[in-house]
N, C-alpha and C positions, 0 to 999 in steps of 0.2 A: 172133406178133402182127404184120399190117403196119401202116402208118399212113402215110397219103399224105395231105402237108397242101398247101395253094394258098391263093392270094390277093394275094401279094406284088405289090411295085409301086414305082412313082416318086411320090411326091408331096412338096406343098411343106409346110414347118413349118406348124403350125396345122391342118392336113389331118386325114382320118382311112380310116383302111383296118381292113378284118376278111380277119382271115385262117381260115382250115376244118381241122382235119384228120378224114376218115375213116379209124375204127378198124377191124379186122375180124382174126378168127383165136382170139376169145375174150369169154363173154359181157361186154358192155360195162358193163350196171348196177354191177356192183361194183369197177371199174376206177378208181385213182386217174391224173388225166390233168395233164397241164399244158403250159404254152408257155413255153421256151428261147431263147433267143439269145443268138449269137455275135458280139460285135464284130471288127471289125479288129485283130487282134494282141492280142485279150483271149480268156480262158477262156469258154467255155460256162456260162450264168446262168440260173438260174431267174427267171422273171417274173412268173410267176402259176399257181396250182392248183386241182382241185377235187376231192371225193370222191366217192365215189360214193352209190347211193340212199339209202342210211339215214344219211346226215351232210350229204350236198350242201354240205361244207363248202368255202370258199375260201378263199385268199392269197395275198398279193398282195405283193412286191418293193417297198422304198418310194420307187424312182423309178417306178415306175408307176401307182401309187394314187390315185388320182380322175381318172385318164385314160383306163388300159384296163381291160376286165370278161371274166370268163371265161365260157362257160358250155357247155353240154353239151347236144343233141338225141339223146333217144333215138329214135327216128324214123331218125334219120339213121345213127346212130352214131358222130356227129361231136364234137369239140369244138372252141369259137368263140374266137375273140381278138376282139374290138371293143376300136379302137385307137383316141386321137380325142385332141385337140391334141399333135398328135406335133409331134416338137423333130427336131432333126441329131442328138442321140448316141441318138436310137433306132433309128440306122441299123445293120444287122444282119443275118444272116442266121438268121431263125426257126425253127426246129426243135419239133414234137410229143412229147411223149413217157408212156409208161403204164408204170404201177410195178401189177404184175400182182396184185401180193396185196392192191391196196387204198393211199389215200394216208396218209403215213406211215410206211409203205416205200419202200425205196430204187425209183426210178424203174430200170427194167431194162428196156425198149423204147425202141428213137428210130426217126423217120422221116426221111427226106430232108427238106433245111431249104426255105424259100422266102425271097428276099430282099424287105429292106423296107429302101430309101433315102428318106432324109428330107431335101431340101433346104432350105436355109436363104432 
């Protein structure tokens, strides 16, 4: 599986940025996907997920919830972060990731991260 996500950026608190990742190497429909981040000097975090076709289920981290939304183009192969009144501790570096047998399995793919600094 590769995944190559983009979109990172500078912006100021209150801002909002989406970030992309394209999947490829494996049919996408049934792929559990999600978006990670790493802060400075902290572990690798879940922030949000989704399932695949037959559940299109989501979740979501609860500092992240009524801010960012996940979602997923099949068309594309992609899956979305829309990111909208971002604060300073959502600054990070973002990382993709697909858990290959479906979500609810452990996530076993990552992509190179993109960063997302949130000025105050």
């Amino acid at each position: 599986v590769q995944l190559q996500a983009y979109g990172g950026g500078l912006v100021q608190a209150g801002g909002s940025l989406r970030l992309s990742c394209v999947v490829s190497g494996r049919p996408f429909g049934s792929l559990g996907l999600g978006w990670f981040r790493t802060a400075p000097g902290k572990e690798r975090d879940l922030v949000a997920a989704i399932g695949g076709d037959e559940h299109n289920t989501v979740w979501y981290a609860n500092s992240v919830k009524g801010r960012f939304a996940i979602s997923r183009d099949h068309v594309r192969s992609s899956v979305d972060l829309q990111m909208d009144m971002l604060k300073p501790e959502d600054t990070a570096v973002y990382s993709c990731g697909v858990a290959s047998r479906g979500l609810g399995f452990p996530f076993d793919f990552w992509g190179q991260g993109t960063v997302v600094t949130v000025s105050s």
